[in-house]
N, C-alpha and C positions, 0 to 999 in steps of 0.2 A: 471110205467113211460113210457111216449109214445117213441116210437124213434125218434122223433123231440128234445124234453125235453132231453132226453141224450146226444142224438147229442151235445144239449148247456151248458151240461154240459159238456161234456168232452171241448168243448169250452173254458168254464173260469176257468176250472183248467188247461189248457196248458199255458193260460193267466197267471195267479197268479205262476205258477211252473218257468214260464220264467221271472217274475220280482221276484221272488223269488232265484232264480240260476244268478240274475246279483247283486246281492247284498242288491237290498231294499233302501234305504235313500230316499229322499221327495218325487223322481219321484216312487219309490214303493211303497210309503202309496197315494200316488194317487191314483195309478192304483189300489191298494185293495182297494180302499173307494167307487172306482167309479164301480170297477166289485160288489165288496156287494152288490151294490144297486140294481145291474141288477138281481142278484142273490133274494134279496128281494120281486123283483118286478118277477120275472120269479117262482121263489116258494116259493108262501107267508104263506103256511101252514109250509111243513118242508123240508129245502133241503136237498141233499144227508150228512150224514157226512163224505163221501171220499172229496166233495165238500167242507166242513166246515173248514177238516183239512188242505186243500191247503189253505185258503184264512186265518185260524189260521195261518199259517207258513209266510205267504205274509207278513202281519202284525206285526211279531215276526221280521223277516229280514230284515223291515225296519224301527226297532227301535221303531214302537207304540204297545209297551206291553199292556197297558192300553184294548187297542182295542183289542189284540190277544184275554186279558182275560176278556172280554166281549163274542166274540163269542164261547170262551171256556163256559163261565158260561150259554149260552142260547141254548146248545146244549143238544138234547134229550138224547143221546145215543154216550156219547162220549167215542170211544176204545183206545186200546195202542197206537195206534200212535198219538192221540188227545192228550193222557195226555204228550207222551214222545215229543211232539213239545211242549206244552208251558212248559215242563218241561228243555227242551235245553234253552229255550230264559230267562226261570230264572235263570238258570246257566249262560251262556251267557251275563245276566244282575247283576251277583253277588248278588242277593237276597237270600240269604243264608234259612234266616227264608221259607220264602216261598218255596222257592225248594223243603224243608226239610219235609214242612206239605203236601204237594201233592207226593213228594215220597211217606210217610207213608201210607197215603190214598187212592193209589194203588191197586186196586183188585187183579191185576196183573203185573210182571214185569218182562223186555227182559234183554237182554244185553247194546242195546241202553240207556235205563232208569239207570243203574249202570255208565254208561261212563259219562253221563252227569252227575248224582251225584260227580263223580271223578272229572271230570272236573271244576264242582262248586268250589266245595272246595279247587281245587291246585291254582285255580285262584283268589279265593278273601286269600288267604292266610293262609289256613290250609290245606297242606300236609297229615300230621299226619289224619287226619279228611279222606282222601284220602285213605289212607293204612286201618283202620275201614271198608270202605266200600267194597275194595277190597277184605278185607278178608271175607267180610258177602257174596259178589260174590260167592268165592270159594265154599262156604256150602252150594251155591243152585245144588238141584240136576238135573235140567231145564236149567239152565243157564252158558253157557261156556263162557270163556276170549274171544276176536275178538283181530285179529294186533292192533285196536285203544285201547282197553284198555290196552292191554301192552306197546305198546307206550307212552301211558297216565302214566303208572304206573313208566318205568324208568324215565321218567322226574319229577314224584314226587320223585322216589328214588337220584335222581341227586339233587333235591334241599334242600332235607334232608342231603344230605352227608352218606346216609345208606349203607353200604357197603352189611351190608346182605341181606337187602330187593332187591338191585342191584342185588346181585347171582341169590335168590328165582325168583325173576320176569325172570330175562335170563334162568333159568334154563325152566320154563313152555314159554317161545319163543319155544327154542330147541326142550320139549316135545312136542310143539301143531304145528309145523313146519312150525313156521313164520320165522328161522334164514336165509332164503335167501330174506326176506325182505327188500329192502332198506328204506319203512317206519318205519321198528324196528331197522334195522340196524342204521342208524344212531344217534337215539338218543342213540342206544346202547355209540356206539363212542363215542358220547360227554360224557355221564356219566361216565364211563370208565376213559375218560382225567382230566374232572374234580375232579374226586377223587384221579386224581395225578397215574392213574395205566396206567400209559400208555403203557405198553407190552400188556394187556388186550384191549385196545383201537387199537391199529394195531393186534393183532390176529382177532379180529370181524371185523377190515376192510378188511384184505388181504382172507377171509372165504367169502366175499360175492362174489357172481358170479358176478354180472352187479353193477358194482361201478358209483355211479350219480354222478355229481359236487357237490350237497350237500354235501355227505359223503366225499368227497377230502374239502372240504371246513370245515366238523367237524373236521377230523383227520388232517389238520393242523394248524386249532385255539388251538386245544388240544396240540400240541409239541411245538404250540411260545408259549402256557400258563407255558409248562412246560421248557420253556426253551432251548428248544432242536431245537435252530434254522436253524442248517446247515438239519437236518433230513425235516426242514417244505421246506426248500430252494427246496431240493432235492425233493421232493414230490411236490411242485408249476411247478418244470421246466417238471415233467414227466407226468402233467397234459395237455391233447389233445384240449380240452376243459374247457376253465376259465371262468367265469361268471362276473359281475363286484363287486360280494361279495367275491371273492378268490381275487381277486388284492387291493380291499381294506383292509380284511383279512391281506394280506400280509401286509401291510404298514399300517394297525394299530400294528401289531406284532412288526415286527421289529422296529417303534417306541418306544413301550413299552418295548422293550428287549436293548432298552440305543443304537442301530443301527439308528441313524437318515438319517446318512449320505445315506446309502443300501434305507431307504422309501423312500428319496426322488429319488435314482434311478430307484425304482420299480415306482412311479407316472408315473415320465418320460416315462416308458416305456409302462405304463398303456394309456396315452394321445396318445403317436403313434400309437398304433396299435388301435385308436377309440373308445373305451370302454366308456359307459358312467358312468359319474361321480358322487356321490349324497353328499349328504350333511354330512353322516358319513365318504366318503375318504376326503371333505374336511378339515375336524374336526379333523382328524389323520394326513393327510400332515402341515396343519398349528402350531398341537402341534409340530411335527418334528421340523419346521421353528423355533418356540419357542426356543423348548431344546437346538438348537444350534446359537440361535442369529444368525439367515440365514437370517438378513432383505432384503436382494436386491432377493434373491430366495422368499420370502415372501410377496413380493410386487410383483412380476409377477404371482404368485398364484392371488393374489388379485384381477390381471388386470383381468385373468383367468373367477374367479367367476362374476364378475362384467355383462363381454362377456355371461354368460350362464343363467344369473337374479337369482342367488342365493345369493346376499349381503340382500337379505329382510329375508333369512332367520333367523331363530332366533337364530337358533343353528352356522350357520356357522358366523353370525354378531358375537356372541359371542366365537368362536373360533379366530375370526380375532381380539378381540378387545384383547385377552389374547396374541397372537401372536407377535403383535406391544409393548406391556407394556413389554413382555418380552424382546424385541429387545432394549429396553430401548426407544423406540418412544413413550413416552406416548404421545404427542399429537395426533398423528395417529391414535391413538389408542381410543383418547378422539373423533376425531372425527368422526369415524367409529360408539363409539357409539351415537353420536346424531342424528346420518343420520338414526339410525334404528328404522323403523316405531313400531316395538315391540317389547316390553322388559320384559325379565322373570326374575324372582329371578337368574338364571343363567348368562343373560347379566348383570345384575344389580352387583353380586359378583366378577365379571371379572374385571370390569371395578374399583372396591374399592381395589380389588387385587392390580390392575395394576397399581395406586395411591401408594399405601404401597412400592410396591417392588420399584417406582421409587422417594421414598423420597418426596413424596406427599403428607403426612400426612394430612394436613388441608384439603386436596381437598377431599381425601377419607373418611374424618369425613361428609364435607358437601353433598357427593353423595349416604352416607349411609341415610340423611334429607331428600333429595330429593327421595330417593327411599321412604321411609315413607311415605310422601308425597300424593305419586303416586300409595297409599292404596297396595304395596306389602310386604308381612310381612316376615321378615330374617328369615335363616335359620340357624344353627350353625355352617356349615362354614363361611355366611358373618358377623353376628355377633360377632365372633374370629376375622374375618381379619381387623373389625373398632375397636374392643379394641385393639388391636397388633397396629394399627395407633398411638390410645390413649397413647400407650405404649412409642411410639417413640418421641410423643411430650409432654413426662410426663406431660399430662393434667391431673391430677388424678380427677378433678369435672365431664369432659365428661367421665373419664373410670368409676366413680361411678354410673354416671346414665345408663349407656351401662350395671354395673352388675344388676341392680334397673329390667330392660329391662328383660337381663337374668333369674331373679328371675319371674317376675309376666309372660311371656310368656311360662316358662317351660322347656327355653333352657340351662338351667343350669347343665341339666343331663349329656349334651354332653360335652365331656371330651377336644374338641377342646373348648369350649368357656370355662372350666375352667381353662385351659394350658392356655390363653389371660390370661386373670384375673390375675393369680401367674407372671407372667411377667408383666402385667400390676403395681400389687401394687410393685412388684422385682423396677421395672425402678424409680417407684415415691418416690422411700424413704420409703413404708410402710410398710418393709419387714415381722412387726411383721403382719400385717393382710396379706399378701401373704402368709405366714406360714400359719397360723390360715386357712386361705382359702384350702389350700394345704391338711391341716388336716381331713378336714371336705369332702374331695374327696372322695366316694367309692369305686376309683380305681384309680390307679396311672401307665403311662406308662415314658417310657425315656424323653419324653416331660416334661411331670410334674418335675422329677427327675432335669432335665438341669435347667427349671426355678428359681427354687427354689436355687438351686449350683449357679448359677448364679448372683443371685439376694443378696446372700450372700458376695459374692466375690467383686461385685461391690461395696458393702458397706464394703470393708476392715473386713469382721468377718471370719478370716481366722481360727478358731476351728470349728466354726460351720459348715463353707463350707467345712472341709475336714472330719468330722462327718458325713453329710449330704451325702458327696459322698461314703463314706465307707458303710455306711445303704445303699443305693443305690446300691452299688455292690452286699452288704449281702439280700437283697432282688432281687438277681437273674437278676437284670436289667442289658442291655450291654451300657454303656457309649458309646456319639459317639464325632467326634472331637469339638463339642461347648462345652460338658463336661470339655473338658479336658484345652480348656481354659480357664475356670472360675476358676478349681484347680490350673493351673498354676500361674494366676494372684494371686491367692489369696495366695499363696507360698511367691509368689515374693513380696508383700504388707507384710505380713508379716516376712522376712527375714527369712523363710525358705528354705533357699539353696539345703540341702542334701534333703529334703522331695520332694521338685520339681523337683529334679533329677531322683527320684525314679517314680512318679510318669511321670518322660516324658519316662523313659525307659519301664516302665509297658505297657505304651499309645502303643508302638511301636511294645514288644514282646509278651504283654499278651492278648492286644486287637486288634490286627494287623491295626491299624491307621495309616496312611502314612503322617509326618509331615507336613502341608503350612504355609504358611508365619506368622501366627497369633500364632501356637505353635512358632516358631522360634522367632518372639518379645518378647513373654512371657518368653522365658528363658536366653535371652540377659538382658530384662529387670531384671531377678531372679541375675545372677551376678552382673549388675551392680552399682544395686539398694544399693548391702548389699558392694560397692565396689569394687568389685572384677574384675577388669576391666582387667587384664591379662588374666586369665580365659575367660571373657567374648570376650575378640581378639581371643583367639583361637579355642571357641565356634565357632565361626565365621568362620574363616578360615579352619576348619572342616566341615562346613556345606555342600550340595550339589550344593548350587548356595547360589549366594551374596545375601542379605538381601533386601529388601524392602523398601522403603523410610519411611515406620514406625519402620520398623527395626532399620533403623541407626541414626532416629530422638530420638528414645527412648532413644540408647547408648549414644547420645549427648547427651541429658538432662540430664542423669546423670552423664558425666562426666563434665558439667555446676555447678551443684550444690554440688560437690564433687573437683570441681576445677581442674579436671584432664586436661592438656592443650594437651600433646602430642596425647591423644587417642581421646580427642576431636576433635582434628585439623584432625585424621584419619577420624573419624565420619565424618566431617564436609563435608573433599572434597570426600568422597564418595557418602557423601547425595548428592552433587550439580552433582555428575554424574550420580547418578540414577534418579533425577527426578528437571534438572536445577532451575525450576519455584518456586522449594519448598523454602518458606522465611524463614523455620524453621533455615537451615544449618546459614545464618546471622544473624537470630535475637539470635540463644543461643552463637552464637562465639562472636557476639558482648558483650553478658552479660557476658561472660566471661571474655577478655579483657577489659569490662567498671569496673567488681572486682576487677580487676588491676592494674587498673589506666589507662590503657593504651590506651588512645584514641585518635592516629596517627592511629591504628590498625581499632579501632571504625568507624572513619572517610572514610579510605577504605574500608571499607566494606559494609559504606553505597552507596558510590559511585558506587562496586558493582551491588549494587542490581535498582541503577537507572540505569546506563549504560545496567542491563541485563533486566530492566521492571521487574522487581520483587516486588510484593505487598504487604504488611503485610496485614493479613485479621484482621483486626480494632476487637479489642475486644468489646463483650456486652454481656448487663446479663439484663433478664426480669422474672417479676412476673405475675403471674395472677394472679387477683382479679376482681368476682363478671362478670365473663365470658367474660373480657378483659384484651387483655397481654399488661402488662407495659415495655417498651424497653428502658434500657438508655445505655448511653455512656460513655466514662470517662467527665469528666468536666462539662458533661450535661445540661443543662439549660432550655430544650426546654419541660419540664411536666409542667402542673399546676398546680403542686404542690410543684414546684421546690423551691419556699423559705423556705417552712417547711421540706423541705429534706434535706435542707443546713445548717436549724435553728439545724435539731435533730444531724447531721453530727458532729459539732462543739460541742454539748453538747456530745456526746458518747467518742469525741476525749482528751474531758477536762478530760473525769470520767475513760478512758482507761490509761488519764496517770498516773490516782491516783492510778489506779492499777498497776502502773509497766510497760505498755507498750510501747515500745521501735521500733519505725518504723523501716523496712526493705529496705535501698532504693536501693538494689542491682539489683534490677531488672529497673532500673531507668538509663536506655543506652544514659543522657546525661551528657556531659560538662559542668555542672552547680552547684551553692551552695549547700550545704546540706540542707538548708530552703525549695528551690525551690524543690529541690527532695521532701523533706517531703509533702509539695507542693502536688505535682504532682501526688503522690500513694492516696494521702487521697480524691481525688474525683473520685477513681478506682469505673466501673462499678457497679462491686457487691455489693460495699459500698453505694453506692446510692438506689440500687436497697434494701437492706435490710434495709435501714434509711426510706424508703417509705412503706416496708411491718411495721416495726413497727407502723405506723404511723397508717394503714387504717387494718391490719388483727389483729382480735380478741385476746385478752390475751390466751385463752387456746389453739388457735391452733397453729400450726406449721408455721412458715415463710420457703415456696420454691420458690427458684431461680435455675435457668437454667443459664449456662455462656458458650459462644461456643468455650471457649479456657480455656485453663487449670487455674487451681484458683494457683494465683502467691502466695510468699513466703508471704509476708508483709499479704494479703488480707486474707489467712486462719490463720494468727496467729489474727487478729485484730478479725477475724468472731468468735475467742476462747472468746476471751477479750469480745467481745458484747454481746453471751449466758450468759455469767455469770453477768455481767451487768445487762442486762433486765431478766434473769430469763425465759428467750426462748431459746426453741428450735428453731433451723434455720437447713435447710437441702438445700445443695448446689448441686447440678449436672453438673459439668463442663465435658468437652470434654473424662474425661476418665474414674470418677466414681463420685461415691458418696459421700461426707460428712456430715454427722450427727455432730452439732454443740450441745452442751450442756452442761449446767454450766462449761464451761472453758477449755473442752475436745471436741477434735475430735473421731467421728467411725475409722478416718484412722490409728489411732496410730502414726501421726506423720510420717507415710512411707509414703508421698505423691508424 
């Protein structure tokens, strides 16, 4: 080769080595496309192959493999370094098969040629396949470990969780005397914390001579992972030098260590001293904002990102859209995500989330459509959180089709979209296929276990729900406080007193559950359900703070239907002091006093509740049929189907009285004839609303109604009277649980 010709050669390999060393991407497959050609045209018999292998590698770095392995396949005399370059970019490209056959095919092979096979494999996700190779390394008698395959090796042995392969691998650092490495070192560190050893993870940091910010940065993701916050505190503040991965570090930690209040001070302190910011500290400060309903801190972040052009991000839009839902602003939150130019399964999940949590049920059904739609297919968290919606607005046709969904996509494995589902059928009344469902799981965690106790208890099957929770224990599972009040409730439906006693003290010593307000109804409810209303005062006056306005609505109701006036009148004017606006504390003193007679009493109290603007929230009860809900009212008139609703009303009323049925009109808070009362109850919501399902839902299936306020005395004994009647099942979901109606019998037992 003349010295001209070299000269141009070393030329276009300093060319291709320096678009090769900035990265590659479209401006470096230019630049190799356009050096080849010079290269072609400069030596069109056979270029150098030191030349080939630089414009191989050009090609490789900038993503046209196709191209590297073309000039790989037209080379005369291609050596180690020719095969270990396109051997890096099949790695590099996770082509497994291909890597595997040009290893093999090797005449010969380095160290280089092993790292990459190691590398291959940890990367498309065979560790295991990683450790194979290493160990076929060790057997060569040619070929010794370098810092990168050990390297290489503990972050295989970290994602294994191997603890011995972890020793083995540090122990040949030590031997080959890479441990003052801080490129060993630190993944040392991290593998170390990850395996939860973290005295091991500080002896290889505090051993290294020259500690980077990395290694300050591993060893204290490893003590907030493990818990050990004040140790990570102390170790940030004795840092000289932070980078803006150790302050975000910090304030994802301490977020995730239940410290929200400390991340947002660490942010704070992060913004002063000018650090810049990215899209992962935004992502951690805003969950912060979240866990604590920090909306006005939350909104100045916002203004924040807005100032720095980070709201187009995808991740940070969808950290802000979970932020605001949590704050309770779904709208904020709705609008945030429509402003965002792009949307991943992840903004799309937030936003259905953020639906659910804020009693937006239909909106979340329609956003999980519209995601459809918009060709992204769910994942088994979003697909849980729209049947959990489903769940909430016992639609059981859309929870059917959402498991229909579940089955033919393959999301069914996941244990979050079968815990939906067992809550889903728990809510609708179909407890036997929730069960069935439940059974047919592979695995079962406290999730499952709650659903199911739950689903039981709402429908008044108080054997089964304390059964189901006993299995539950005896299979090793720890109850947590949703457990516990399902067993409660279902104690208390059942007029199990001592059983729900035992079980609120177990809740407290054996499981160390700290009681809120929801244990505390349920065992108000458990006295004074079965009567026991002195008991249940001193329950009360025992507790560590006063009761809840479900708390003391509950003791009213029962001492309404039990006719208890003195502890009622206590109930009464404590409910109007914990929560004035509550209509409940008049409407049950008045039923009381209207059992009486007493309606002077009646009179003021309705006065009352106008003097104070006090509202009843208007009873109603709807069906769905044929994927629209029917809503009526009392006296109703306004469906069009309203005269054959009236015609069936009057027929059920003639044939209930053949059977014995005997109206209720105690719940009937007026000054009027007994006529009028009878009157009055007989075109109650529910009653309308089931005269309409028998009308248009099919003989064999079930009639479900929804009612937003509890199912009165009169309405659940006539709903007895109707089953046996028509020979239907009716299944009712008022405000507190469930009724299964059938041939003449309720699920509740009559403890309603």
């Amino acid at each position: 080769m003349s010295h001209a010709a070299h000269a141009l050669c070393n030329h276009y390999a300093a060319i291709l080595s320096s678009s090769a060393a900035a990265g590659g991407g479209r401006t470096g497959a230019c630049v190799a496309g356009a050096v080849h050609c010079l290269i072609l045209k400069t030596f069109p018999q056979a270029p150098p192959t030191f030349l080939l292998n630089h414009l191989l590698t050009a090609y490789a770095k900038s993503g046209r493999l196709a191209h590297a392995r073309r000039v790989f396949d037209a080379m005369p005399d291609p050596n180690l370094f020719t095969r270990n370059a396109l051997l890096s970019a099949l790695a590099h490209a996770r082509l497994v098969p291909d890597m595997e056959r040009l290893f093999t095919s090797m005449p010969e092979r380095d160290t280089v040629s092993y790292n990459a096979l190691i590398t291959g494999f940890s990367s498309s996700g065979s560790p295991a396949r990683s450790v194979e190779v290493y160990r076929a390394l060790l057997r060569e008698e040619n070929v010794r470990p370098t810092r990168i395959t050990l390297s290489a090796m503990i972050m295989v042995a970290s994602a294994l969780s191997d603890r011995a392969l972890g020793l083995l691998v540090h122990c040949q650092v030590l031997r080959l005397g890479f441990g003052a490495y801080a490129f060993v070192g630190s993944p040392l560190v991290d593998m170390y914390a990850k395996m939860g050893l973290i005295r091991d993870a500080r002896r290889v940091f505090q051993e290294m001579e020259s500690k980077t910010v990395v290694m300050y940065n591993t060893l204290i993701t490893g003590l907030l992972r493990c818990k050990m916050v004040e140790d990570a505190k102390g170790l940030f503040e004795l840092m000289m030098e932070r980078d803006s991965i150790t302050w975000t570090t910090m304030v994802t930690g301490l977020t995730q260590n239940g410290l929200q209040s400390e991340a947002l001070d660490v942010f704070r302190r992060m913004r002063a001293e000018g650090v810049g910011i990215d899209q992962y500290t935004f992502g951690s400060i805003l969950t912060a904002c979240g866990a604590l309903a920090a909306l006005e801190e939350g909104k100045q972040i916002h203004a924040y990102i807005t100032r720095t052009w980070y709201e187009d991000n995808v991740f940070v839009g969808s950290a802000l859209v979970d932020m605001y839902s949590k704050c309770r602003s779904i709208r904020l939150a709705e609008a945030v995500f429509r402003r965002m130019t792009c949307r991943n399964i992840i903004s799309w999940t937030a936003m259905i989330v953020g639906y659910g949590q804020n009693a937006c049920s239909e909106e979340a059904v329609r956003a999980f459509s519209e995601m459809q739609r918009a060709g992204i297919k769910p994942d088994d968290f979003t697909l849980g959180s729209v049947i959990s919606s489903c769940a909430n607005l016992a639609s059981l046709e859309e929870g059917a089709q959402f498991h229909c969904l579940a089955l033919l996509s393959g999301l069914m494995r996941y244990i979050t979209v079968s815990n939906a589902l067992v809550t889903l059928y728990g809510k609708c009344g179909s407890i036997e296929d929730a069960h069935r469902l439940f059974d047919e799981m592979s695995f079962h965690d406290q999730v499952s276990w709650t659903a199911l106790v739950t689903g039981y208890a709402q429908f008044g099957k108080a054997k089964e729900t304390i059964d189901l929770f006993e299995k539950m224990l005896a299979n090793g599972l720890k109850p947590d406080g949703v457990t516990f009040i399902g067993v409660l409730s279902a104690c208390s439906r059942a007029g199990l007193v001592e059983k729900g006693l035992d079980y609120f003290d177990s809740m407290q010593k054996d499981h160390g559950i700290v009681p809120i307000d929801d244990h505390y109804t349920c065992m108000i409810d458990l006295y004074s359900r079965s009567g026991r209303f002195k008991e249940a005062e001193e329950f009360i006056k025992q507790m560590p703070h006063s009761p809840d306005a479900f708390g003391w609505a509950t003791l009213l109701s029962s001492c309404r239907l039990r006719g208890n006036m003195e502890i009622g009148k206590w109930a009464a004017e404590n409910l109007l002091e914990t929560d004035p606006q509550n209509p409940a504390s008049y409407v049950l003193l008045c039923s009381m006093h209207a059992a009486k007679g007493q309606w002077t009493e009646v009179a003021q109290l309705r006065r009352g509740m106008r003097d104070r603007q006090v509202k009843k929230e208007p009873g109603c009860s709807w069906i769905k049929y044929k994927n629209k809900v029917h809503i009526f009212s009392a006296d109703d008139q306004s469906h069009p189907f309203s005269s054959r609703i009236y015609e069936k009303l009057e027929w059920l009323n003639s044939k209930m009285a053949e059977e014995g049925y005997k109206p209720d009109v105690s719940s009937v808070l007026h000054d009027v004839a007994d006529a009028d009362k009878v009157h009055m109850i007989s075109h109650h919501s529910e009653k309308l609303a089931i005269a309409f399902g028998l009308i248009v839902v099919p003989q064999e299936m079930p009639i479900r109604i929804v009612k937003n306020l509890r199912v009165c005395v009169d309405c659940h004994n006539a709903t007895k009277f109707i089953s046996k009647i028509t020979g239907r099942d009716i299944l009712v979901r008022d405000a507190v649980r469930f009724h299964k109606f059938s041939n003449g019998t309720c699920s509740c037992g009559d403890f309603w």
